[in-house]
ZAROTOR-120658 format. One record per atom (N, C-alpha, C): residue in three letters; chain; atom name; x negated, y negated, z negated. Coordinates in nm, 2 decimals. Atoms other than C-alpha are relative to their C-alpha. Layout:
<nodes>
<aa:ALA	ch:A	at:CA	X:X	Y:Y	Z:Z>
...
</nodes>
This chain:
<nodes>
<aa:UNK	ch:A	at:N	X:0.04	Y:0.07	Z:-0.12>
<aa:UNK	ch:A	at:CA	X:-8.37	Y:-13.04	Z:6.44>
<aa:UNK	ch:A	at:C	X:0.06	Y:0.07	Z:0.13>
<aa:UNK	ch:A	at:N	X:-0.06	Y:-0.06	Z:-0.11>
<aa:UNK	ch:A	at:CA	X:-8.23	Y:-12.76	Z:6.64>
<aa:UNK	ch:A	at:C	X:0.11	Y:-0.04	Z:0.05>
<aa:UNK	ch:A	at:N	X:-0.19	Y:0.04	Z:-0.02>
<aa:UNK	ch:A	at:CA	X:-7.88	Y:-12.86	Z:6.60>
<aa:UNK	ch:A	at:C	X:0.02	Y:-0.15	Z:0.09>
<aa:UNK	ch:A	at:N	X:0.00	Y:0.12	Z:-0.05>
<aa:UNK	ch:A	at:CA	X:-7.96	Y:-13.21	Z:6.65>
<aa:UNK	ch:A	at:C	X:0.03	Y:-0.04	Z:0.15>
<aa:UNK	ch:A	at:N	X:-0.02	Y:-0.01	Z:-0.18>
<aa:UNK	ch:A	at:CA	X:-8.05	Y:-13.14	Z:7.04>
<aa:UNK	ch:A	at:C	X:0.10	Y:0.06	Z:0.07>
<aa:UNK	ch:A	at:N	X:-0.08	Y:-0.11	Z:-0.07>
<aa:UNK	ch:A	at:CA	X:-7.80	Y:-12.89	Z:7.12>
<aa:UNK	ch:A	at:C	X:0.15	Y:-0.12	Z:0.01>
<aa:UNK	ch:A	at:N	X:-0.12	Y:0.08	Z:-0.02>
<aa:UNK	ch:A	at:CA	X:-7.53	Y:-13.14	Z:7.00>
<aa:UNK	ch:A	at:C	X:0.00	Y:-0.16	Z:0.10>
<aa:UNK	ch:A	at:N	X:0.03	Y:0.10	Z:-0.10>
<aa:UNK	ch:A	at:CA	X:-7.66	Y:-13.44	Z:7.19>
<aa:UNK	ch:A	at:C	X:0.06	Y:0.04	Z:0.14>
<aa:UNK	ch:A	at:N	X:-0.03	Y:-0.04	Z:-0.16>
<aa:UNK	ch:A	at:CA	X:-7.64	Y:-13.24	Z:7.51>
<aa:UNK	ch:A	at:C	X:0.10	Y:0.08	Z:0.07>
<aa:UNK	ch:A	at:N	X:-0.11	Y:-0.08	Z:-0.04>
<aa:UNK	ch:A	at:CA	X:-7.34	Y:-13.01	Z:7.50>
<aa:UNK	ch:A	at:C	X:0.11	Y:-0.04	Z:-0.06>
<aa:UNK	ch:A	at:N	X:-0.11	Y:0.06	Z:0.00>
<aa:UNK	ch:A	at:CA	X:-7.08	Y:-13.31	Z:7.45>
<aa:UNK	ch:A	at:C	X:0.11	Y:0.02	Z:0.10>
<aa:UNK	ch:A	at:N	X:-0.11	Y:-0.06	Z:-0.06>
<aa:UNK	ch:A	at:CA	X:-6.76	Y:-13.28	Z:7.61>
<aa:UNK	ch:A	at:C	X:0.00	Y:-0.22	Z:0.04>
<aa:UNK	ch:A	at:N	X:-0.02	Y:0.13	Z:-0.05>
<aa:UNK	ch:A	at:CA	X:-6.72	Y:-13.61	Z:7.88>
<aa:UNK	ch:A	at:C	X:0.13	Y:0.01	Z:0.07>
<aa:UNK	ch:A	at:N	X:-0.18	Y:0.05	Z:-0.05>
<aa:UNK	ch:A	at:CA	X:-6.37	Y:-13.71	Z:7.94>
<aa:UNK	ch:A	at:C	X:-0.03	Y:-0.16	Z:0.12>
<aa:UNK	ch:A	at:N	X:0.00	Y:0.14	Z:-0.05>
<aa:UNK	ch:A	at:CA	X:-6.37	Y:-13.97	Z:8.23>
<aa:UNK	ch:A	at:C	X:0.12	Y:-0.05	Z:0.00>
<aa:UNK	ch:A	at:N	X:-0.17	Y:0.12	Z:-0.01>
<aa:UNK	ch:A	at:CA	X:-6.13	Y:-14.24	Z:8.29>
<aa:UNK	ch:A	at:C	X:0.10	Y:0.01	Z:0.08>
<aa:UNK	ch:A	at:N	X:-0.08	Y:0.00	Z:-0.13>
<aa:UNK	ch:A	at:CA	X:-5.85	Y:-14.22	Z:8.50>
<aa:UNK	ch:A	at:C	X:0.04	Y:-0.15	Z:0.07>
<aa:UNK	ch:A	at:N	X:-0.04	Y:0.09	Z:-0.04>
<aa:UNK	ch:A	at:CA	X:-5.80	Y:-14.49	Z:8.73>
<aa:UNK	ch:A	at:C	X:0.19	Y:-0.07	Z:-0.03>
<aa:UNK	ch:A	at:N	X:-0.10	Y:0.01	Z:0.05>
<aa:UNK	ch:A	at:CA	X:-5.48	Y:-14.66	Z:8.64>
<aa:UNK	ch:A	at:C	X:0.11	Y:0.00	Z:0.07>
<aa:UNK	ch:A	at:N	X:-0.09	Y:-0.03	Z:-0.12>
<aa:UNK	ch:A	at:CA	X:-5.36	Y:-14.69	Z:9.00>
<aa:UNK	ch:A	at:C	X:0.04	Y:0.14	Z:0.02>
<aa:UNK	ch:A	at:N	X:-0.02	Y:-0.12	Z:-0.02>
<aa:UNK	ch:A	at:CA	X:-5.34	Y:-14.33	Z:8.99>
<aa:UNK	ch:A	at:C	X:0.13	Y:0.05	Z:-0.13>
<aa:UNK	ch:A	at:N	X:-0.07	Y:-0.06	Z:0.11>
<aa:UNK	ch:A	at:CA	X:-5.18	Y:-14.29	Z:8.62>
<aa:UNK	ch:A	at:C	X:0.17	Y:-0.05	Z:0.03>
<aa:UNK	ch:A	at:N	X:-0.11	Y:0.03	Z:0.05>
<aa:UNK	ch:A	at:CA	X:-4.90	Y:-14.54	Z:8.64>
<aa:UNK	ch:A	at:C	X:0.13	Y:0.06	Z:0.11>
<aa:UNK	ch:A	at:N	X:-0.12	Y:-0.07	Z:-0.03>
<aa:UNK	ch:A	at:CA	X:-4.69	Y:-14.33	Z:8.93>
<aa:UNK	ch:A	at:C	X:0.04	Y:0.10	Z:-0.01>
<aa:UNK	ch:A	at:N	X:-0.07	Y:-0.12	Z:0.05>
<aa:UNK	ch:A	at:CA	X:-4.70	Y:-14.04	Z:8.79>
<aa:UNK	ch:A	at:C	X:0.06	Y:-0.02	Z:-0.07>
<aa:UNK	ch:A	at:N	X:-0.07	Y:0.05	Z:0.09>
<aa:UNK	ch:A	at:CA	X:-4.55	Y:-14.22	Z:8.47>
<aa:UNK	ch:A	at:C	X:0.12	Y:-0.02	Z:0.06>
<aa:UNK	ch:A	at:N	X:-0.11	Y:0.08	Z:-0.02>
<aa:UNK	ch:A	at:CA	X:-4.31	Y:-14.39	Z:8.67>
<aa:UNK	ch:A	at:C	X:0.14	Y:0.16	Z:0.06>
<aa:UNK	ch:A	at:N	X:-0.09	Y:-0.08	Z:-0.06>
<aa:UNK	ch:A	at:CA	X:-4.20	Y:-14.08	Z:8.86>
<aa:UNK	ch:A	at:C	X:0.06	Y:0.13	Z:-0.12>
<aa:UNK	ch:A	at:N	X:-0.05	Y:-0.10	Z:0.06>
<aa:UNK	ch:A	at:CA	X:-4.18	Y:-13.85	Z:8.55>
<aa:UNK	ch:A	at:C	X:0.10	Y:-0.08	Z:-0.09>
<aa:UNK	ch:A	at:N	X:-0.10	Y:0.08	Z:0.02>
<aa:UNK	ch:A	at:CA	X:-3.97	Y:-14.13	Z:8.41>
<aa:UNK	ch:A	at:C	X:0.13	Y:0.02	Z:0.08>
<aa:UNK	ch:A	at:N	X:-0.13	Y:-0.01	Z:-0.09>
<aa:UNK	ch:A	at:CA	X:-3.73	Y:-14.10	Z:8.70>
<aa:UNK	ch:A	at:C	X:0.06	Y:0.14	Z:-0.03>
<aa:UNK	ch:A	at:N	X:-0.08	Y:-0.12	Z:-0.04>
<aa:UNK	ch:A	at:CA	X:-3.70	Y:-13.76	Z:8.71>
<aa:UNK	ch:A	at:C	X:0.06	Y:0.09	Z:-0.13>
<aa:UNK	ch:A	at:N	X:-0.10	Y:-0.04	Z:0.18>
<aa:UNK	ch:A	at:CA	X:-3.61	Y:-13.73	Z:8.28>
<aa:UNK	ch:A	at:C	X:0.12	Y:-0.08	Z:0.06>
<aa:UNK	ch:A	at:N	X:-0.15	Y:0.09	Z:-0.02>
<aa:UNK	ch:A	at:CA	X:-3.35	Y:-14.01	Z:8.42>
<aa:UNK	ch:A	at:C	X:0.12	Y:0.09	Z:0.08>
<aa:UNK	ch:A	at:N	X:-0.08	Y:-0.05	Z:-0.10>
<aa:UNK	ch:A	at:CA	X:-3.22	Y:-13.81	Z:8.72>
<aa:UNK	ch:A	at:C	X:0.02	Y:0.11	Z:-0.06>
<aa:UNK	ch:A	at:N	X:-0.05	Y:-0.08	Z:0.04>
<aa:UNK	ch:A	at:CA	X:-3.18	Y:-13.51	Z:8.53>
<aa:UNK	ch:A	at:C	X:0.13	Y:-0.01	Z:-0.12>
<aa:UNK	ch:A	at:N	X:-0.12	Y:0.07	Z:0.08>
<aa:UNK	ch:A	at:CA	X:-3.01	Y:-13.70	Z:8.25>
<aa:UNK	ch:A	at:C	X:0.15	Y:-0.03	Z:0.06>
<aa:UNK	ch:A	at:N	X:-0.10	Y:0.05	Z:-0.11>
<aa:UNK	ch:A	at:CA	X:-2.79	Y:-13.84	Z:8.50>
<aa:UNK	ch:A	at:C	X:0.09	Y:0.09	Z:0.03>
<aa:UNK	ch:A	at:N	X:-0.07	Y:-0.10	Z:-0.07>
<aa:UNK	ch:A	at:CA	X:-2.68	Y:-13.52	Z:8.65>
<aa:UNK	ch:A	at:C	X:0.07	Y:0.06	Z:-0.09>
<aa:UNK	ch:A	at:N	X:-0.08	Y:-0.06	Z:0.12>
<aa:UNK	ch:A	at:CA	X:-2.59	Y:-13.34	Z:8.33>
<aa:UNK	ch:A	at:C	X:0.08	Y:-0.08	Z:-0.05>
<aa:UNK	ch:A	at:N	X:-0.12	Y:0.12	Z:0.06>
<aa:UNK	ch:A	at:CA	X:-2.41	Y:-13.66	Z:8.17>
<aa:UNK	ch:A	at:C	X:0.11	Y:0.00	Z:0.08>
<aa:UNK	ch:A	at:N	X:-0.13	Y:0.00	Z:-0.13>
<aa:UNK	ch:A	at:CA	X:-2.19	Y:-13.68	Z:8.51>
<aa:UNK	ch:A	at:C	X:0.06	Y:0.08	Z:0.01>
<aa:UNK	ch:A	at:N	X:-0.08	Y:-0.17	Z:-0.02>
<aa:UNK	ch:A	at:CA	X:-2.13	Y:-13.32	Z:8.55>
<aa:UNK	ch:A	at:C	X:0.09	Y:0.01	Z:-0.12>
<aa:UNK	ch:A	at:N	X:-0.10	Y:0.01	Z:0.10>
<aa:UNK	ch:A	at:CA	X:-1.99	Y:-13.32	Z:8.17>
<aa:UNK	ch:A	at:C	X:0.12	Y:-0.07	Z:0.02>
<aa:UNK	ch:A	at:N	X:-0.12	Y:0.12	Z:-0.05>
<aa:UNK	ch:A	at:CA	X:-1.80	Y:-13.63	Z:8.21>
<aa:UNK	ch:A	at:C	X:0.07	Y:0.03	Z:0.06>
<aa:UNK	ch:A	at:N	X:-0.11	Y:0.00	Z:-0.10>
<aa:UNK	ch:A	at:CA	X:-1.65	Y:-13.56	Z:8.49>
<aa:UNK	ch:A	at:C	X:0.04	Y:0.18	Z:0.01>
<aa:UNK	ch:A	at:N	X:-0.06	Y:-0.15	Z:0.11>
<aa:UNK	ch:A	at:CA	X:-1.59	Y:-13.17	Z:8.36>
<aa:UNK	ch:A	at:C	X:0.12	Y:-0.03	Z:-0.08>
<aa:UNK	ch:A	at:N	X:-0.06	Y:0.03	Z:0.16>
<aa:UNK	ch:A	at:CA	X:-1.45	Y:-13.27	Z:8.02>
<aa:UNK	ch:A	at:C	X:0.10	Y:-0.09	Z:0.02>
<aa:UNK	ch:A	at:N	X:-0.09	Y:0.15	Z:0.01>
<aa:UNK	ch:A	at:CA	X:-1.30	Y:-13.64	Z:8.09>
<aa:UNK	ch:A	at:C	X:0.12	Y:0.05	Z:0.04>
<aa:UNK	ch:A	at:N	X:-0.12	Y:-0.01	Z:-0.03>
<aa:UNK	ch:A	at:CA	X:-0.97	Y:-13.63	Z:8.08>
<aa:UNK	ch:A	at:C	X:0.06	Y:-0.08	Z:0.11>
<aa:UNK	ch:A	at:N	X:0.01	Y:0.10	Z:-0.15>
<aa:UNK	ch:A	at:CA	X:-0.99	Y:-13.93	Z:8.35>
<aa:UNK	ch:A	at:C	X:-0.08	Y:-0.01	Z:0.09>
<aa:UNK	ch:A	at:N	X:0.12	Y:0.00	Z:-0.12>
<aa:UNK	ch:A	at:CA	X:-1.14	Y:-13.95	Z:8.66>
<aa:UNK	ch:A	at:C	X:0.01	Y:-0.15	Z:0.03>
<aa:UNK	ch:A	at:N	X:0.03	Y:0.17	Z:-0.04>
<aa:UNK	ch:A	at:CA	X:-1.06	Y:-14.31	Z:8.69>
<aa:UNK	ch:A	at:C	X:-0.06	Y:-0.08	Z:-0.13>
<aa:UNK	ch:A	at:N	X:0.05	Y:0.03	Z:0.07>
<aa:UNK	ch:A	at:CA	X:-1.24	Y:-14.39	Z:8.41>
<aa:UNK	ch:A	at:C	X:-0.16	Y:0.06	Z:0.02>
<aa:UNK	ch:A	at:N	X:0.14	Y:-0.06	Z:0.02>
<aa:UNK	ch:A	at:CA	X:-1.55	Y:-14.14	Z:8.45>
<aa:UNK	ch:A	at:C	X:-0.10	Y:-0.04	Z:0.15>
<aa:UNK	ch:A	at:N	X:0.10	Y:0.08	Z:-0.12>
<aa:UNK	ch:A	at:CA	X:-1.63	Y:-14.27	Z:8.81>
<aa:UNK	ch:A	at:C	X:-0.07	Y:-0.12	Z:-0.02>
<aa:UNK	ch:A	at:N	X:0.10	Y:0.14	Z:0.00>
<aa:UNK	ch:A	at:CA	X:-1.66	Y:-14.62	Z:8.74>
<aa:UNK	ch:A	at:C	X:-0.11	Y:0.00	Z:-0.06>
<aa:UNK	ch:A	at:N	X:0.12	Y:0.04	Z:0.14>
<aa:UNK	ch:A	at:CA	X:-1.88	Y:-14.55	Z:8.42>
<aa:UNK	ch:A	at:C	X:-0.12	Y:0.04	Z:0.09>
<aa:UNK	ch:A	at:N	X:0.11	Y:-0.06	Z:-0.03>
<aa:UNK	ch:A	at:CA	X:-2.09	Y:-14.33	Z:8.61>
<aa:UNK	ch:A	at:C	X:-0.12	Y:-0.08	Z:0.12>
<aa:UNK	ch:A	at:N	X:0.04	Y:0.07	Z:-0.07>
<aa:UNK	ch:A	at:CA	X:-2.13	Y:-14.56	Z:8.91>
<aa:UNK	ch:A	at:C	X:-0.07	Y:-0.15	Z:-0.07>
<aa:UNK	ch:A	at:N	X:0.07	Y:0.03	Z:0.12>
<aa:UNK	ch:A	at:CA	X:-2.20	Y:-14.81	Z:8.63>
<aa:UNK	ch:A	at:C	X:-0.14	Y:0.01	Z:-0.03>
<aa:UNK	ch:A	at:N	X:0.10	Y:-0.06	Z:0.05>
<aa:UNK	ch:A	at:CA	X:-2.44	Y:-14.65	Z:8.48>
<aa:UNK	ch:A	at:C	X:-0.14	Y:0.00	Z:0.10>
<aa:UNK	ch:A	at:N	X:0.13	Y:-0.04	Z:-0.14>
<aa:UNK	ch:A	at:CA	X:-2.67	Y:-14.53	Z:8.83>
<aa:UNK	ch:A	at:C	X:-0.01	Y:-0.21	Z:0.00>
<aa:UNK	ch:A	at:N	X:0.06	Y:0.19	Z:-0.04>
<aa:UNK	ch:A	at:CA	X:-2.65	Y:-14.97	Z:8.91>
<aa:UNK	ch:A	at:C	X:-0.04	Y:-0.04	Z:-0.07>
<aa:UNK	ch:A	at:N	X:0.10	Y:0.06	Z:0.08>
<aa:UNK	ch:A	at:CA	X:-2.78	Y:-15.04	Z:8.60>
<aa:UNK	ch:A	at:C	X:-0.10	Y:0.02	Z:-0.03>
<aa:UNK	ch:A	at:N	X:0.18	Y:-0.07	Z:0.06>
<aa:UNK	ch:A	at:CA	X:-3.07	Y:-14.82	Z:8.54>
<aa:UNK	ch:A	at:C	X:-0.03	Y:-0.01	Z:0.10>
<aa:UNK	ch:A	at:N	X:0.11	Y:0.07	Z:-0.10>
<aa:UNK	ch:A	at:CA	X:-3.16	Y:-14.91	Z:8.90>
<aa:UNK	ch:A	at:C	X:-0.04	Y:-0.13	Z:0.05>
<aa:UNK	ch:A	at:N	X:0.06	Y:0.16	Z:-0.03>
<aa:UNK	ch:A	at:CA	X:-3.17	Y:-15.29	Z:8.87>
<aa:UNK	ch:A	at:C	X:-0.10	Y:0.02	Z:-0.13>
<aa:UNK	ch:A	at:N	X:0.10	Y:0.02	Z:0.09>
<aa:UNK	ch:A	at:CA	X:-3.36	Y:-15.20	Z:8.51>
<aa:UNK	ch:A	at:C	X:-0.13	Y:0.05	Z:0.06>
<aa:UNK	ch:A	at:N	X:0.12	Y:-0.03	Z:-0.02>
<aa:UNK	ch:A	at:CA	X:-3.58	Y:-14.98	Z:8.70>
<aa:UNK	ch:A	at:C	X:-0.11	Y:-0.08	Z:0.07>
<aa:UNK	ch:A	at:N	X:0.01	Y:0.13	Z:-0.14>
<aa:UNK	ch:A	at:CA	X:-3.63	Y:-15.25	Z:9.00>
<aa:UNK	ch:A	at:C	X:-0.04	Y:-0.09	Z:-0.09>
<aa:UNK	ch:A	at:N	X:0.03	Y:0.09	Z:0.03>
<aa:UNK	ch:A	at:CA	X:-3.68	Y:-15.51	Z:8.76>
<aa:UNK	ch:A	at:C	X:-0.14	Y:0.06	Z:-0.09>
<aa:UNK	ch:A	at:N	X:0.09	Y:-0.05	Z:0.09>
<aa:UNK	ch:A	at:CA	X:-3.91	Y:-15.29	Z:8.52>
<aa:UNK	ch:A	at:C	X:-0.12	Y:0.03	Z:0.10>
<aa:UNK	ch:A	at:N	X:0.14	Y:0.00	Z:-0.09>
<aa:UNK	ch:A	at:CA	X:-4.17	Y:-15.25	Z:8.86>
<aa:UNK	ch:A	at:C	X:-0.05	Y:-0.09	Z:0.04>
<aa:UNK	ch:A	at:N	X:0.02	Y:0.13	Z:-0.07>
<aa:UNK	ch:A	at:CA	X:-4.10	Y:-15.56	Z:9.00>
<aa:UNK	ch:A	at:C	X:-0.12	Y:-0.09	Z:-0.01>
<aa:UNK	ch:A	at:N	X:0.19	Y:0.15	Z:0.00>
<aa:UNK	ch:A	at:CA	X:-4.46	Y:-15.78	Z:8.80>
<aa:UNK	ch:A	at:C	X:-0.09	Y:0.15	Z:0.05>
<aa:UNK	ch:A	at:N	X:0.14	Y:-0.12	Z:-0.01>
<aa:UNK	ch:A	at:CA	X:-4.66	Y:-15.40	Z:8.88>
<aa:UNK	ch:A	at:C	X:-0.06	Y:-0.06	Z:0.17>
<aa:UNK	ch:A	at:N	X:0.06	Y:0.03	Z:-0.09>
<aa:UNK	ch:A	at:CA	X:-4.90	Y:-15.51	Z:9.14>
<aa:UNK	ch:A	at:C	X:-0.08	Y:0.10	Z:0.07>
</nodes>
């Protein structure tokens, strides 16, 4: 019977997080795996590549695309 009370009352309460709070830290640790990605991919590339007129465009490429996906991926968040 001891136990019974003890565990009733020394549960562990996790509240909720508001969601408006969760989804920009999501969005920002998202960016900032992207932007680091970004930077090391480019730096190689354009290290390594044997072309520079090849590794610009891709790169410039690349940054316009993952920012109309990201632009379009916030665009219904209200």
């Amino acid at each position: 019977m001891i136990g019974s009370d003890l565990a009733s009352t020394s549960g562990i309460h996790i509240t909720a997080l508001p969601i408006a709070q969760v989804i920009p830290v999501f969005f920002f640790l998202v960016f900032f795996i992207w932007a680091v990605y970004t930077i090391v991919s480019s730096y190689h590339w354009l290290r390594y590549s044997g072309s520079m007129n090849v590794a610009i465009p891709m790169i410039m490429t690349h940054i316009i695309v993952s920012c109309l996906l990201a632009i379009y991926a916030v665009s219904g968040l209200q």
